[in-house]
N, C-alpha and C positions, 0 to 999 in steps of 0.2 A: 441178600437173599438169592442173587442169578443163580450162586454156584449151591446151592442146596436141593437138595432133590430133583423135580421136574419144577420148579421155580421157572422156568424161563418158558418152557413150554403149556402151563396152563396158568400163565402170568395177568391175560386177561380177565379169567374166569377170578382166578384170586381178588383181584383190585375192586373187583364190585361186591366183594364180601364189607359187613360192618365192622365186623374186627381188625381185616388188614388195612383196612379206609383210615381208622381212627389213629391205629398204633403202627403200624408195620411201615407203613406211607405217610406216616404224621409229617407234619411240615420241619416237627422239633427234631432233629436232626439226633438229640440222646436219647429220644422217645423213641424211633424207629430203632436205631442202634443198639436197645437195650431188650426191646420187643422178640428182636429179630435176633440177638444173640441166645436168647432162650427158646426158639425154635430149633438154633443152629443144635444148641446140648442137646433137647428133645430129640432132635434127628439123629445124633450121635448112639445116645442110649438104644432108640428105637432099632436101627442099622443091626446093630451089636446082637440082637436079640432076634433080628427077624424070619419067621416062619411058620409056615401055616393061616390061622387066621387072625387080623386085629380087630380089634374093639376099640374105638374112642368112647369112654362114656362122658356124655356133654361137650360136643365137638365145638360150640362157639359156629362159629361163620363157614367151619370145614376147611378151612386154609390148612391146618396142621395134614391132616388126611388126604388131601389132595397132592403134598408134598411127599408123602410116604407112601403112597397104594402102593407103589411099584415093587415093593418092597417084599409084597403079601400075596398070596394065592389069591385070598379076597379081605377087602376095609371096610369095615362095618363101623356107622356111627350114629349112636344114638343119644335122645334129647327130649327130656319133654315138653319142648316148644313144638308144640305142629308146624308153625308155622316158620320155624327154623329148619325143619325138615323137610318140607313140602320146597324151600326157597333154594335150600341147597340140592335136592333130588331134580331140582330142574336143570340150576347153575350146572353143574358135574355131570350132567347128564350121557355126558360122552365119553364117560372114564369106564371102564364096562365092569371093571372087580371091586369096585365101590360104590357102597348104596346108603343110604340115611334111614333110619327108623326111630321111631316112637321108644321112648324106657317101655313102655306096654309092652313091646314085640320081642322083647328079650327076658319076658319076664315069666316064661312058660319053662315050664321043667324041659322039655327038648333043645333050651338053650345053655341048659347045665353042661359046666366044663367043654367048650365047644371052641373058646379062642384062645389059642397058645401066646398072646399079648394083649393086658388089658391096658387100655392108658386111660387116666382122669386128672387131665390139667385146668386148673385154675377152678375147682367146681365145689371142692368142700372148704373153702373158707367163706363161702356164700351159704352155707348148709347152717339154719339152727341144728343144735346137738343131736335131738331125735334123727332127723332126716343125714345126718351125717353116720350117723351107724348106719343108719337102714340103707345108705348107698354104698359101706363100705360093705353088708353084706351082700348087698347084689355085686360086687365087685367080684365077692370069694366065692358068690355060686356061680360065674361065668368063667373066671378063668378055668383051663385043663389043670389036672395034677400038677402037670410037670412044666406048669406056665411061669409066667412072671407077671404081675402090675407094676407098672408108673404111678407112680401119684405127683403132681407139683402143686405146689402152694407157693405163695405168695409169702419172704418176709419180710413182716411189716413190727418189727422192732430193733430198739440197739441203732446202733447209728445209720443203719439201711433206712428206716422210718427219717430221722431229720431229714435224709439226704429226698426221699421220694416225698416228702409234704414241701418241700422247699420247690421238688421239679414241678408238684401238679399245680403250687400257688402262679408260678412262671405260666404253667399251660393254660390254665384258666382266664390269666390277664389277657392273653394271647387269643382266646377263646376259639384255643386248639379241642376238638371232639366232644368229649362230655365233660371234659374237666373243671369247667365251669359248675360242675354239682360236686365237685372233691368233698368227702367228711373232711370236719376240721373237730380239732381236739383240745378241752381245755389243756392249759397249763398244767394243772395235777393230774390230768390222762396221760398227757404226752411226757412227763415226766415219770410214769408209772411206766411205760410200756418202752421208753429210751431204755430202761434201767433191766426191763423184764427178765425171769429166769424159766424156767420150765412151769412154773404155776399162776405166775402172774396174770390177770384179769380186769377187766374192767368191765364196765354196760357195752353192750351193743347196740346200736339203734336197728330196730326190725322191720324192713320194708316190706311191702303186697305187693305183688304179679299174680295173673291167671296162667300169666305161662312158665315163668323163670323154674321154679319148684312145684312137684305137686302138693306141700302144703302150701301154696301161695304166699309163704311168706320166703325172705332170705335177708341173709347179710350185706353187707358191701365189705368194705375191706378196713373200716376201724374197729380196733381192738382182735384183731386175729392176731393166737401166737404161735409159730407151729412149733416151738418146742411142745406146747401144751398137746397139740393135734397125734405127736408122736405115740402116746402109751392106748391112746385110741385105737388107732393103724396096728396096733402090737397087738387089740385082745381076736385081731381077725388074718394077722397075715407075719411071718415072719420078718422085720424089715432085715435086707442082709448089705444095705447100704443107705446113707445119706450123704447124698452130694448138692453140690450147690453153683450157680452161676448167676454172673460170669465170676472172675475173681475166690476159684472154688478153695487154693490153699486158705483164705478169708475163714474158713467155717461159719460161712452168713455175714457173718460182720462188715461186710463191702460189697454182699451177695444182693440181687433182690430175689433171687427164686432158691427156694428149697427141693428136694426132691427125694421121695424115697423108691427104693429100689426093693420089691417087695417077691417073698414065693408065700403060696399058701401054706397053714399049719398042714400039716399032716393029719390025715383022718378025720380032718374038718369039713362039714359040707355046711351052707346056711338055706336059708329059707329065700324065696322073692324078695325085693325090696320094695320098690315103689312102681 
């Protein structure tokens, strides 16, 4: 991470984040490696693209945003955890073109088409369905015409799924971060979703928060498949790329992150989301 953005420079303020604590700094040496390889692509896309203003929607800890502000006029990132953003608006305090808010504050018509990059990593495989359009419409009424979205997802089938239920059994023994609460999958699951194609499916199990979601409920990360996520992201946003890291000639298959690389349809505006 030194050499990635201001990495070295707001190095402290990062390390007290939950998310760089668990993953970025894990003790497991693949954990961090593989954490931090999918900031390093995120930064790449992001660079490629930068100007005017960004959006993180569902920033996590703020680590990604803190590594990119410099990049943007101004970094906008928003979450509907209060208390995510109240935590991070203090940490960053001293960043001066980045600010954290409420999904509420971005949800007023004078926030239509207003950032020329919208990014939402790790945030819709945690989404039940309804709440998964309705953030993918709040995505397509923030970005500008002539903007772009991020989106990353997590893959979590095909041989990437063995290989990452094998690393969290390791982290959990180890009782590295949360790993110790890993989903585990029967035998007929995990043989469904090794195998999966663009449609394949299983149960979810559906947990409660007051703050994760504003429907209080969301996913974890068994049985998500983003081929399936694909023709979703299609009825709201043109994709004009899917890549993948690390290991991106893989097409997934060695990958653990997906990503689409998105512009809005043409002549499409949506409604608020959440």
């Amino acid at each position: 991470m030194k050499t990635l953005g201001h990495y070295e420079q707001y190095r402290e303020l990062i390390s007290r984040g939950s998310y760089a604590k668990n993953q970025i700094l894990c003790k497991s040496h693949f954990i961090s490696w593989s954490h931090t390889r999918r900031f390093q692509f995120g930064y790449k896309l992001v660079r490629q693209r930068a100007r005017g203003m960004l959006l993180d929607y569902g920033f996590g800890d703020g680590t990604f945003l803190a590594l990119v502000s410099h990049l943007f006029e101004r970094s906008v990132g928003a979450d509907p955890d209060l208390k995510q953003v109240i935590e991070c608006s203090h940490r960053f305090s001293g960043i001066s073109n980045l600010s954290f808010v409420s999904t509420d504050d971005v949800a007023g018509a004078e926030q239509t088409g207003m950032y020329a990059l919208v990014m939402c990593m790790e945030v819709l495989e945690h989404c039940l369905p309804d709440t998964a359009n309705k953030v993918l419409s709040d995505l397509r009424r923030l970005v500008s015409p002539g903007g772009a979205v991020i989106i990353s997802v997590p893959v979590e089938i095909g041989p990437t799924l063995l290989a990452k239920q094998l690393l969290r059994r390791a982290a959990a023994w180890r009782s590295l971060g949360d790993y110790k609460y890993f989903e585990k999958y029967t035998w007929r699951e995990f043989l469904k979703m090794l195998m999966a194609d663009d449609h394949t499916t299983i149960e979810r199990p559906v947990y409660f928060t007051d703050t994760r979601l504003r429907s209080g409920q969301f996913h974890g990360h068994k049985g998500f498949n983003w081929r399936a996520l694909k023709p979703l992201i299609e009825q709201h946003f043109a994709v004009e790329q899917v890549k993948f890291s690390p290991a991106g000639w893989s097409r997934g298959y060695a990958s653990s992150q997906a990503w689409f690389v998105c512009k809005p349809l043409a002549g499409r505006r949506t409604e608020s989301a959440i």
